[in-house]
Steps between C-alpha positions, in 0.01 A plus 500: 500500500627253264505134466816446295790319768756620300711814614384836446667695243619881597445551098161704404222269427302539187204636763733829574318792403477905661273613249148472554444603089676109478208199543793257687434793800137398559629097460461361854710171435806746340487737807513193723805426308617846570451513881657194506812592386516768641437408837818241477744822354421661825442196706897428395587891528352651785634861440108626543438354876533873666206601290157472522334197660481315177853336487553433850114311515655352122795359663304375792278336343767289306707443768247418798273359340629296162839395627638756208248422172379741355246311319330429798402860571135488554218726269427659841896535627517698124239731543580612804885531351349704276253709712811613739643651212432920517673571151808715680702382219781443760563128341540592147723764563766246718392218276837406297263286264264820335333551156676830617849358502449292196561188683434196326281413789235788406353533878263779623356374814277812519355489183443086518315609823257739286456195248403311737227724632365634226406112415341454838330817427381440135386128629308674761320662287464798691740751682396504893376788635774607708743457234235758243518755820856522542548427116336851409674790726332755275153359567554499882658834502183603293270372775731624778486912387109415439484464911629871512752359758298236642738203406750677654360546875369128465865339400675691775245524714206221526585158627181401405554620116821326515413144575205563244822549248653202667240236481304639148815607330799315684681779600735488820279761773896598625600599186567887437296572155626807340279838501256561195587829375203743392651678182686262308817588380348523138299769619796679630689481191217639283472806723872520436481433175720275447260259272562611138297557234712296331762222561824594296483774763772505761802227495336282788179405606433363822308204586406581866393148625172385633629575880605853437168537262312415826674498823787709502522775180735668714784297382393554136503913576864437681618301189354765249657802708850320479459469160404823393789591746735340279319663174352166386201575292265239628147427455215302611242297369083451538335131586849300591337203656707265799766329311328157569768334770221476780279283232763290359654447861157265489532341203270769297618553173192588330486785759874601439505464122178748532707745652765479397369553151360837615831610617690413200220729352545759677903513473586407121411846371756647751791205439436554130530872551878389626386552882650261815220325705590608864380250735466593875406181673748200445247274481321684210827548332576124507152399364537765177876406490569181541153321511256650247733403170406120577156539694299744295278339216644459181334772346658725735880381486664743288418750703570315816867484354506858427384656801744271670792620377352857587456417860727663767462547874494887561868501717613261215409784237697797709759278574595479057456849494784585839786635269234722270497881598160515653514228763449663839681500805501781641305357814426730772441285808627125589312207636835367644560162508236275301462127566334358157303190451574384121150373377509136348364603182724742464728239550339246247555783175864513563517869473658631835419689761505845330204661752793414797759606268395900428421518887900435530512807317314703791860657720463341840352169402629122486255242445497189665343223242257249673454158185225262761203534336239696707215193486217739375502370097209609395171437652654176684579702836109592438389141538366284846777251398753747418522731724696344789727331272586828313607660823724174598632490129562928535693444831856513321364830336352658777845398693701629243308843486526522846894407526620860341492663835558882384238515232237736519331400168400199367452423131370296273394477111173286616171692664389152599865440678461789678147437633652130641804707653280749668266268669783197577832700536354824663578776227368526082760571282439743217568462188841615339272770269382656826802499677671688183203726449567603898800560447479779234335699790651692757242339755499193358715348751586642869918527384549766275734455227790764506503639120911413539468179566616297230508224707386218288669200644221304452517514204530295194576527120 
């Protein structure tokens, strides 16, 4: 931290920068600056303490330890600060002082947390090996389908494999790791063909995610059927790679900006052809939304910006097309009751809850809403260090779930959510798509839908 005695200013310093295209971003004496600052904001604030363990070991630290100066916070006490932050986005979205907001203040505690990583990574010299693992979900799915089910058996199965994961790779030998799929959901959608021979086919093309791609297609094929339900002519794409979160959560760029660059590749032709980007995974939708216009290299910005402003979560889409002729609802079966979990990156675009929304418009059902985030974020739930703290930060969640009595279903826009409900909270919610898609069919759900029931209390414009 600083030397200077004098009091420190809430007013940017001339070391605030986002923008890794910027050389003040790679200055280690202007981030200092930056952290500094920004640690007294929240230090005098305090609005973020319910969130991850970041503010409340913050405010510890200042108060415990330095009798309230913030300048005293250690090089060790700020790593660690830093370190207990899982990217939920939770404290930009209450933060009254955002970049968002247009505050004069200019804070983004998230993205001064990936700053300060990607230095420690670039003066490293080297990303660890852990972080390259779970940086590359494509590569490990790769390796995964090459056991022909192997990986599988030994991640459910083999306490031996899993403390071989826990003390080469760091990850948690509790933690539930989500199924490899054999066909990815690419696969699928050629034999359906749904990949076009060429993009200024269709009026949406879907970018599936890395987790659907590999682990569970099922809620790409759900998302597609509702779609084509509600005579959206969508297509899909070849060669989407992951959108680049699980590297950047590290401090990766170079990794991130490489694919990221292959995405925007793969999607201009279609938002030039006048197409929306539909986005299943909140995560991935926040990356090409909010995060690739300012993270991408240079070179790759204008599309960045363009593919942006094409990007829409799938219940988002249906939800601005409700009042046109060929939305759907005439469900044939009801879940009942749903109690949704609203995903924090859903929460960090700003865009609603559409996916809970259109299940209102299923007769029979009233969501309960569920805000705690679920503690998964990413691969951080994954890690030795992580793990337990994810499941104490995903109590309120889990709780929450839990408190809507008379639900039968749970929901949630987030595969990874769901995987931290079903092995904390004792059932996996499914995601809004599915629920919708299961509704269309007569055996979807066990209550049959009585084709005079207009019942649609649920329901909102």
């Amino acid at each position: 931290m600083s030397d200077n005695a004098g009091p420190i200013s809430y007013s940017p310093t001339d070391g605030l920068s986002y923008d890794p295209a910027e050389p003040v971003y790679w200055n280690g004496g202007a981030l200092a600056r930056e952290i500094e600052r920004t640690f007294e904001i929240c230090h005098g604030c305090r609005l973020c303490f319910k969130y991850c363990d970041s503010f409340p070991s913050l405010f510890s630290f200042i108060d415990d330890r330095h009798d309230g100066r913030v300048r005293d916070v250690t090089d060790a006490e700020t790593e660690q600060v830093m370190d207990e932050c899982f990217q939920c986005k939770l404290c930009e979205v209450q933060c009254p002082y955002t970049v968002r907001d247009s505050h004069e203040y200019q804070l983004d505690f998230p993205k001064l947390v990936h700053r300060y990583k990607a230095q420690r990574t670039r003066e490293r010299g080297k990303v660890t090996f852990r972080d390259k693992v779970l940086g590359d979900p494509d590569r490990t799915a790769k390796a995964a389908r090459a056991s022909l089910g192997a990986a599988n058996v030994l991640n459910s199965r083999s306490a031996l494999h899993r403390r071989f994961l826990e003390k080469v790779i760091g990850i948690h030998p509790d933690k539930d790791l989500p199924p490899f799929t054999r066909t990815t959901f690419e696969k699928w959608a050629k034999k359906q063909g749904l990949i076009a021979d060429t993009p200024d086919e269709g009026e949406a093309v879907l970018f599936q995610t890395c987790y659907v791609q590999h682990n569970e297609p099922e809620i790409g094929e759900d998302t597609i059927a509702v779609l084509k339900a509600n005579q959206v002519e969508i297509t899909c794409e070849a060669g989407f790679d992951c959108c680049g979160m699980p590297a950047w959560e590290s401090g990766d760029l170079e990794t991130m900006q490489k694919k990221a660059s292959t995405n925007l590749d793969k999607l201009m032709p279609h938002v030039e052809a006048g197409k929306s980007v539909l986005v299943i995974n909140p995560t991935c939708s926040m990356m090409l939304r909010n995060e690739y216009p300012e993270l991408v290299d240079p070179a790759d910005r204008d599309n960045a910006r363009a593919v942006a402003e094409a990007v829409m979560d799938p219940g988002e889409f249906l939800w601005s097309i409700r009042k046109e002729d060929r939305f759907n609802d005439d469900f044939k079966s009801t879940p009942g009751n749903v109690s949704y979990h609203a995903p924090c990156h859903l929460r960090a675009q700003a865009v609603g809850f559409k996916g809970r929304d259109l299940i209102r418009k299923i007769p029979g059902v009233t969501p309960s809403t569920t805000m705690e985030c679920c503690g998964h974020d990413g691969t951080y739930a994954m890690k030795t260090e992580g793990f337990e703290v994810s499941v104490r930060i995903g109590k309120r969640a889990f709780d929450g779930m839990n408190a809507a009595a008379d639900a039968e279903v749970w929901a949630t826009d987030c595969p990874l959510a769901a995987t931290q409900f079903a092995q904390h909270a004792g059932r996996r919610p499914m995601h809004p798509m599915s629920i919708l898609a299961r509704a269309y069919r007569t055996d979807g759900f066990p209550t049959p839908i009585d084709p005079g029931d207009d019942d649609t209390s649920g329901a909102r414009p």
